[in-house]
N, C-alpha and C positions, 0 to 999 in steps of 0.2 A: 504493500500500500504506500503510496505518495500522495504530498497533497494536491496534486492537480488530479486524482482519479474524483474528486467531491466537487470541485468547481463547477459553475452550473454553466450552461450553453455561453452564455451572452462573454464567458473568458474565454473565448478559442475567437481564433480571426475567422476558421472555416461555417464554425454554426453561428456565427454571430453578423461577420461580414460576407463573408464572402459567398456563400448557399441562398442568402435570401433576397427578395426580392429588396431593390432599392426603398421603394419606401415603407417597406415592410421591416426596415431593422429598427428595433426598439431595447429598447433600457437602455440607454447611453447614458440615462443619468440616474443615480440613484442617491435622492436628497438627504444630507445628512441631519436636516431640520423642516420640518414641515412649516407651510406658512398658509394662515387659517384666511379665509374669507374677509374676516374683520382683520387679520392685523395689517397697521398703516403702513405700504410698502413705500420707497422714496429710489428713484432712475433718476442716474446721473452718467456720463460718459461721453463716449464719441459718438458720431452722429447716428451710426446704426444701432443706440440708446434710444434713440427717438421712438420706435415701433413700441418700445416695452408698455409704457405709460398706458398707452391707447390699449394697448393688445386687455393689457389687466383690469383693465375696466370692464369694456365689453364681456370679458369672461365676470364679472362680477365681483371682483376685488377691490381691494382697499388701496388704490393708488391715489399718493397727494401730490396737489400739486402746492409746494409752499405760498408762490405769489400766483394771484386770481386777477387775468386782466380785466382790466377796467370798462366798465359799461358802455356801451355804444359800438365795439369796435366789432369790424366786419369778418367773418372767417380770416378774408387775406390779411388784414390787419394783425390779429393774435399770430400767425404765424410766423410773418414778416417782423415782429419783435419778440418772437421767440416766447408765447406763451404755448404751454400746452404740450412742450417737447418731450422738456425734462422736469423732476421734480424743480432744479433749482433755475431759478431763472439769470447763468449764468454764459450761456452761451455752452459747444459742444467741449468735453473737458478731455483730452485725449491722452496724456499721462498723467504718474498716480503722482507724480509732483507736482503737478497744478490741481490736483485734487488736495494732496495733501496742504499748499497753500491758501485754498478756498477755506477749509474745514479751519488752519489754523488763526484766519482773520477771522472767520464766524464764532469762533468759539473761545479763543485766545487773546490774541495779540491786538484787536482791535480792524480799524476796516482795510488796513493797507495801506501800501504807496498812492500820492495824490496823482499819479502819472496820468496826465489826458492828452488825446489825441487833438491841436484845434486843425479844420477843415473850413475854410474862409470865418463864417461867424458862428458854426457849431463846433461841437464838443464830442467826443466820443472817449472813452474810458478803455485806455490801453489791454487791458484782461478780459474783457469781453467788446471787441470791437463791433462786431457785428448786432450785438443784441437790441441796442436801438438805431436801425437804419438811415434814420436822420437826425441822430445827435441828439445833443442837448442842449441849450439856449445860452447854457451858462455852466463853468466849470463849478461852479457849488450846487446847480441841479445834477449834474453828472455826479460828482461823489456821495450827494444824497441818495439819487438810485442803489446807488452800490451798499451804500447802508443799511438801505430797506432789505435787498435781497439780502446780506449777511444775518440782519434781523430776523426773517424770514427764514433763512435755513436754521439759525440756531433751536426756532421753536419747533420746526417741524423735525428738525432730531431726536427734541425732547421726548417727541410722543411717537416715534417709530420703530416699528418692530424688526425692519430688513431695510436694508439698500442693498440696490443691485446695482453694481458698478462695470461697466463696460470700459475696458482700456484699448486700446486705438493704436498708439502712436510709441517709439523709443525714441524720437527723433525731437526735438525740442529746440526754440532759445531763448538763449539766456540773457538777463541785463546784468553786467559788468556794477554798473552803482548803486542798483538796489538790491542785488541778488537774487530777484526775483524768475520765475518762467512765465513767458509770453504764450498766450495759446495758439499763435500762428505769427509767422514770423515777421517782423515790422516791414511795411515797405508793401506787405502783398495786400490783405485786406481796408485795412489803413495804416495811417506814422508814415514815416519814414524809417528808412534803414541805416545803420550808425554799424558801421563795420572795426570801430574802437570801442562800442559801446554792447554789441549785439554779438554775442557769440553762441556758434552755434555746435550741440552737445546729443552726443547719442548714447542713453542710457543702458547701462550692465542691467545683468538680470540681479546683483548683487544692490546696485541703487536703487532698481523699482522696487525688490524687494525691501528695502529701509524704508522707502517711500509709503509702502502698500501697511508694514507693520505701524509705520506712525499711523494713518491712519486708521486704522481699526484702535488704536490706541487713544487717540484724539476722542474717536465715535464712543467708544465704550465708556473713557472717562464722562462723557456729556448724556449714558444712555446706558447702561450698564446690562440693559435688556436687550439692545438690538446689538443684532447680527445680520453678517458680510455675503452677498452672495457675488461672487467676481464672474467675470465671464471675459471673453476679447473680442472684439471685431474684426469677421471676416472680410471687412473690406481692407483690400491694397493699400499701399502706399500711391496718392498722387505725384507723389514726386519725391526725390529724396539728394537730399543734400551731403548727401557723403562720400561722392565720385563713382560711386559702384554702380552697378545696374540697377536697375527699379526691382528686379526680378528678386535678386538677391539679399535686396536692400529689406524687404517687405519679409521675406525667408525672416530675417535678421529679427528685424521687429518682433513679427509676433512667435517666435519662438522665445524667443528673452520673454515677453509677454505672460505668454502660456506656462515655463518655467517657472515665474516666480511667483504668476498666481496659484500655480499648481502646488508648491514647494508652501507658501504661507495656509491654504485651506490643509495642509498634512500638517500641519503645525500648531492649529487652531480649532477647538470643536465647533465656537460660533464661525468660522469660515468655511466657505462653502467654492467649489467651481462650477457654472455649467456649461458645457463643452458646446455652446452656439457656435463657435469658432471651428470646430469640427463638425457640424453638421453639415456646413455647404464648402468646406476646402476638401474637407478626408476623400481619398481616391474614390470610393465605392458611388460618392454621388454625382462623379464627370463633369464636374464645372453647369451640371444643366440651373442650379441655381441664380447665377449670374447674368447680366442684363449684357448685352452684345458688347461691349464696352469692357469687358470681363474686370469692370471695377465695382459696379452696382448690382446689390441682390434684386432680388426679383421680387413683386410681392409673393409670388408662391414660394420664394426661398424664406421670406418674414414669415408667413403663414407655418410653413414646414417646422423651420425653428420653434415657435412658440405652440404650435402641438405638442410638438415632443416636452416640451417644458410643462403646460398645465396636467400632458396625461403622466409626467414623473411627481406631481404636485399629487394629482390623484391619488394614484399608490401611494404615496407617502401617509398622506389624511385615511387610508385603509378602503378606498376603493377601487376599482376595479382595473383601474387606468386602458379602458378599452376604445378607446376615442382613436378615430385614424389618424395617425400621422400628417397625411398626406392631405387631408380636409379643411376648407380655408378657413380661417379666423376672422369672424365678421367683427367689421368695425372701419368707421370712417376713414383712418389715414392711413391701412395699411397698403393703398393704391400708391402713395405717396413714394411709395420704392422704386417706383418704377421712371421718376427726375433723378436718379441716384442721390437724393435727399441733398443736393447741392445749397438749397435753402439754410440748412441747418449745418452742414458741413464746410468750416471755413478753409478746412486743409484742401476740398478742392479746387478753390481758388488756384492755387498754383502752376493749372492745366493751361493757364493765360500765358505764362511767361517760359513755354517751351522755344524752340527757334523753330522759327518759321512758322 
């Protein structure tokens, strides 16, 4: 006797991957904490963070949103300023050092660097450039926004049971005076670019891991109840600034990625991984995920994902988890996949400043 004669199917590649039908492979995840109806979930991350939000409502969960836009505004409106994406209303967060940044002004250190962007007579707020598309009137309303959001997440910490954090990106930069990270690099979306002041830094799986531990550290000290569920985005790399190939470059990423989220939920009972990042890369599903662009998932590749995730939610709560994989997820934005979320995505910006 060994112990691989008691492992059950879903441990072999043959009865697991490789025998069954593609959308027929299931247990990929198997949750190490159940997350009930009622408890208050909070998504935050890179852009393909976006779907989560929407997805768990519609199935009838407890997703917050910290900040609630404001009355009057149109569909395009709330989206076009970034309401409704993610829990925090800070733009997309795509490593865990700008996560771990946000968590430490919300909960620590106060609101941050006064750094703004001016653009003739508006304002824009270097850490989240995108998130008011026409500015702000005045650099004290721009740092007020940024208050209210910090206010805002700190409470909606207080009372939540999970976050689910989607990481994105190793590629990052950095400000030389403040020491801060920038969520897209100055120059592209707005700023300018300061090549003495602006350096740029590709994260070890050793710093995201630091990165990843303060935070959970941060979240627990403010919350001592919630718990981490990590996940990475299967979307590319638009571009990458490290001389290498894109091809290799994106390899890079979210293997570091994958590693250290993987390495801190082995190291944490309230952390948790789940493998969205292998449901539309892993060989057995052929790229048919992807939108012709093979940068953008598809909604049937959001829909796929988030099967597989409420029917591993299922089983966990002691049901049955018989819901098909393969069956789409109703609800309003998961069409949304199909612009490759460029709305929400500042890193694609960068497809502007190819040659030619």
């Amino acid at each position: 006797m060994n112990p691989y004669r008691s492992l059950p199917p879903r441990s072999f590649w043959r009865t697991a991957v490789a025998e069954p039908e593609m959308l027929a492979i299931e247990e990929v995840w198997t949750p190490k904490f159940a997350i009930d109806a009622d408890d208050p979930v909070l998504t935050a991350g890179s852009c393909f963070a976006r779907h989560l939000g929407p997805a768990l409502l519609d199935e009838g969960m407890n997703w917050r949103e910290a900040e609630l836009p404001p009355p009057g505004l149109t569909e395009a409106e709330r989206r076009a300023r970034h309401y409704g994406a993610f829990s925090f209303r800070t733009g997309a967060i795509y490593t865990a050092a700008t996560l771990r940044q946000w968590l430490t002004w919300a909960l620590v250190d106060g609101p941050g660097p006064d750094d703004l962007w001016r653009e003739g007579e508006r304002f824009f707020d270097a850490y989240r450039p995108s998130v008011e598309p026409d500015g702000y009137a005045s650099a004290r309303t721009a740092l007020a926004a940024r208050h209210s959001t910090l206010t805002a997440m700190r409470a909606a910490i207080a009372e939540a049971g999970c976050l689910i954090f989607t990481l994105g990106l190793t590629e990052a930069w950095r400000d030389r005076i403040t020491g801060t990270v920038h969520p897209v690099c100055p120059g592209t979306v707005r700023g300018t670019f300061d090549a003495g002041r602006h350096a740029f830094h590709n994260f070890t799986v050793a710093e995201v891991h630091r990165d990843l531990d303060a935070v959970v550290a941060l979240l627990r000290a403010a919350n001592p109840r919630l718990r981490v569920l990590l996940t990475v985005s299967p979307v590319p790399l638009t571009a990458t600034a490290t001389g290498a190939h894109a091809l290799s470059a994106t390899t890079y990423s979210k293997s570091v990625l994958r590693a250290a989220a993987g390495q801190l939920a082995q190291e944490h009972e309230h952390v948790d991984y789940f493998p969205s990042y292998e449901l539309i890369t892993a060989v057995p599903f052929r790229g048919v995920f992807f939108a012709p662009n093979l940068r953008a998932v598809t909604p049937a590749g959001v829909a796929f994902v988030m099967r597989h995730f409420f029917d591993a939610l299922d089983r966990a709560r002691g049901g049955t988890g018989a819901a098909d994989p393969a069956a789409p997820v109703p609800g309003r934005r998961v069409a949304d996949a199909a612009d490759g979320g460029d709305l929400y995505c500042d890193d694609a910006v960068l497809d502007r400043y190819r040659a030619g």
